[in-house]
Backbone as numpy.savetxt, mean C-alpha at the origin, in Angstrom:
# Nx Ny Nz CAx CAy CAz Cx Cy Cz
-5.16 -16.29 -9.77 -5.75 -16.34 -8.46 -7.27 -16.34 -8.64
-7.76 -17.51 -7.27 -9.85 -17.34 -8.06 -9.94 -16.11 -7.69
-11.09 -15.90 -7.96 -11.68 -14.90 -7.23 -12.29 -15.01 -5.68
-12.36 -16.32 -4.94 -12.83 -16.92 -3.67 -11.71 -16.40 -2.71
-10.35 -16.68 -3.63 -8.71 -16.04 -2.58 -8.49 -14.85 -3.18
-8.90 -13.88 -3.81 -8.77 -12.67 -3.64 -9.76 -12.01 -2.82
-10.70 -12.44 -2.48 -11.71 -12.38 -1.43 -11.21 -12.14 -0.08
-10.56 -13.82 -0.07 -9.95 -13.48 1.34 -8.78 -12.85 1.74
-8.16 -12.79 0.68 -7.11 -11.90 1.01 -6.98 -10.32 1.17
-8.22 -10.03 0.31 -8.63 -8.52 0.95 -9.56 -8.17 2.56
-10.16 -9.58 2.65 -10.56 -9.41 4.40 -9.56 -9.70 5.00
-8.36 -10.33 4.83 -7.31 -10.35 5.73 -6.51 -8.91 5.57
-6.42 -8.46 4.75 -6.03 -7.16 4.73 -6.52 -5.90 5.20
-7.67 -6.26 5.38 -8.94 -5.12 6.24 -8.49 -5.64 7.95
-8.18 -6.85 7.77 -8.31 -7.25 9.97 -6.55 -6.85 10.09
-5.33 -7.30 8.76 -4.55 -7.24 9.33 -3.43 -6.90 8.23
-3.43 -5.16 8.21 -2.86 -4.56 6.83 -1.59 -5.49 6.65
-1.10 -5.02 5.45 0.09 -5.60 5.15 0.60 -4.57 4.16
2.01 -4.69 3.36 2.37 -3.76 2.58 3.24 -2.28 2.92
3.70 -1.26 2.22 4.37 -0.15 2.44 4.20 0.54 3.80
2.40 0.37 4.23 2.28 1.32 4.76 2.13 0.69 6.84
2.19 -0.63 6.71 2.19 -1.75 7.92 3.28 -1.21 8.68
4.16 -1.11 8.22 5.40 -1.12 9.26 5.53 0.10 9.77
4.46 1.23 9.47 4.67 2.61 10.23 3.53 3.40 11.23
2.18 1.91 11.23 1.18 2.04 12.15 1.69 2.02 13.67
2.91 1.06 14.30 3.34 1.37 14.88 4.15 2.85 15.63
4.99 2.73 15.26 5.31 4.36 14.93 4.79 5.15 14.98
3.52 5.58 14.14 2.86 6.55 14.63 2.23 6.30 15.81
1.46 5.22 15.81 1.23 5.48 17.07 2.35 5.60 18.64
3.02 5.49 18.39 3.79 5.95 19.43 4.64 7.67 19.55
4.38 8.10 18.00 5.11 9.59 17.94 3.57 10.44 17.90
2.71 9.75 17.93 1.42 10.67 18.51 1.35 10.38 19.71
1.80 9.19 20.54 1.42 9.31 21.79 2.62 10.42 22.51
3.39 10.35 22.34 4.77 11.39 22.61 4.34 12.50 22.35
4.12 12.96 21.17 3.42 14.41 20.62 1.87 14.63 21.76
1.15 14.20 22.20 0.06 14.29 23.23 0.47 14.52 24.10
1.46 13.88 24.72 1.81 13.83 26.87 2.08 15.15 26.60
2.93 15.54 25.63 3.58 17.19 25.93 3.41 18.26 25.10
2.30 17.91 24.41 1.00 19.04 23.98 0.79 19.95 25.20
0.32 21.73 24.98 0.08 22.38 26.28 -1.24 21.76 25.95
-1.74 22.19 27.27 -3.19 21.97 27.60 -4.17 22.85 27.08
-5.13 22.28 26.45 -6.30 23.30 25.39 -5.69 23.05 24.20
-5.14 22.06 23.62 -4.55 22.08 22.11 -5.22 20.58 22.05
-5.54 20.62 20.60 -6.11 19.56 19.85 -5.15 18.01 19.99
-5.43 16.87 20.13 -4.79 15.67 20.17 -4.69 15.40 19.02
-3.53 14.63 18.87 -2.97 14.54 17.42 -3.51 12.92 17.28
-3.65 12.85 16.18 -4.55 11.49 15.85 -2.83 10.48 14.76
-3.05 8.94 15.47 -2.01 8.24 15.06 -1.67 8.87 13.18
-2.90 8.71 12.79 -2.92 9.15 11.03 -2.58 9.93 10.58
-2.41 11.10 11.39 -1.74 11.95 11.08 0.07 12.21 11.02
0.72 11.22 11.98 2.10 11.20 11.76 1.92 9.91 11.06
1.32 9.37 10.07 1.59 8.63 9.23 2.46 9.10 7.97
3.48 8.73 7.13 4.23 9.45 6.16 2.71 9.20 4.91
3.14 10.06 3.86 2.40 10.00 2.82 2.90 9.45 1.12
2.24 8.98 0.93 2.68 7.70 -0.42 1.88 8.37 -1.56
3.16 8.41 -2.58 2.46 8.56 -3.60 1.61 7.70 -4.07
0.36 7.93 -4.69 -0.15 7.03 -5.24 0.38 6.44 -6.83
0.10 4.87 -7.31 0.84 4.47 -7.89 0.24 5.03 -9.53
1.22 5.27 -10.25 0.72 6.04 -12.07 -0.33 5.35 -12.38
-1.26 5.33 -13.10 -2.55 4.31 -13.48 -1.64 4.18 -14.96
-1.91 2.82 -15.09 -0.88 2.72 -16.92 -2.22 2.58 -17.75
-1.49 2.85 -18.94 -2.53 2.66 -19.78 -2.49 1.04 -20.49
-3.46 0.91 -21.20 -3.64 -0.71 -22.06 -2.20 -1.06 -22.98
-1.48 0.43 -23.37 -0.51 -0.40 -24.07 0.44 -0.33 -22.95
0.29 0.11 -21.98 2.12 0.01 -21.15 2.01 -1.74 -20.58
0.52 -1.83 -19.80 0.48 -3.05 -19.94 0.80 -4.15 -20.53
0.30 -3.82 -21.78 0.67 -5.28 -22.79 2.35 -4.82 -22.75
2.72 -3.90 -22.93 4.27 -3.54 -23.32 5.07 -4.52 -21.77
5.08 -4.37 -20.59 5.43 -4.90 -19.29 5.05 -6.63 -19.66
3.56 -6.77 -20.05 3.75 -8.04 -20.17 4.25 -8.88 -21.42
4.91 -8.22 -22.32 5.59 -8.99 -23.28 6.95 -8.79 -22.25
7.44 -7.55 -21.99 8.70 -7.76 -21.50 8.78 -8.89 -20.55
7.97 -9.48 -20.02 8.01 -10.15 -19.02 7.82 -11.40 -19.38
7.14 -11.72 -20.50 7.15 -13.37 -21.46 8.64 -12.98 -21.92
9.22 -12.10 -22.75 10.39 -12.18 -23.08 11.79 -12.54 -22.13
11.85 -12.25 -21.11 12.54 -12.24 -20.18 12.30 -13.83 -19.71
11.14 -14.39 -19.55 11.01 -15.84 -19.09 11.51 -16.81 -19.98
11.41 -16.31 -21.42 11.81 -17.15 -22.56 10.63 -17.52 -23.17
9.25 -16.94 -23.03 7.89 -17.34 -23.75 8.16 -16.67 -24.88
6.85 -17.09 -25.93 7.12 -16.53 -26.84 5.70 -15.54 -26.93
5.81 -14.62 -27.84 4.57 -13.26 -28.17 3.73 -14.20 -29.00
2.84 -14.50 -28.57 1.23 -14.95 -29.56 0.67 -13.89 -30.07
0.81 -12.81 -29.11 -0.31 -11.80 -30.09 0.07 -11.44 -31.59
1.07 -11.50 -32.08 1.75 -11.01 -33.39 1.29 -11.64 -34.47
C-alpha cells in the first residue's frame, strides 16, 4: 500500500471509524441516553464513552515473531524462504 492510501485511509477513519470498536458507538449512545432520562437529579451525565466496552490492546510482537508469522505465511501460500 503507498503511502498517499494509507493517508487516506486514516482520514477516512478519523471522519468515519471502522473496525471492533464501530459497531458499539451506536449503542452507547443510546444506553447513555437511557442511563440520563432516569439519572436522579444532581447526578453527573454519563458520557456515550463511557458505556463503551473495553479492548484489550493488541501484544506488540517482537522482530522474530514477525519474521516467524511471515514465513508461516509464504509457507502456507507455497513461496519459498529466501532468507536462508
Amino acid at each position: 500500500m503507498s503511502s498517499r492510501k494509507l493517508t487516506k485511509w486514516m482520514i477516512f477513519y478519523g471522519l468515519e471509524p471502522f473496525g471492533a470498536e464501530a459497531p458499539y458507538i451506536g449503542h452507547a449512545i443510546t444506553a447513555s441516553t437511557i442511563a440520563n432520562v432516569n439519572r436522579k437529579k444532581g447526578t453527573k451525565a454519563i458520557k456515550p464513552e463511557e458505556m463503551m466496552p473495553k479492548f484489550e490492546k493488541p501484544k506488540t510482537q517482537s522482530t522474530d515473531e514477525m519474521i516467524g508469522v511471515a514465513r508461516m505465511l509464504t509457507a502456507a501460500m507455497g513461496g519459498k524462504d529466501l532468507t536462508e
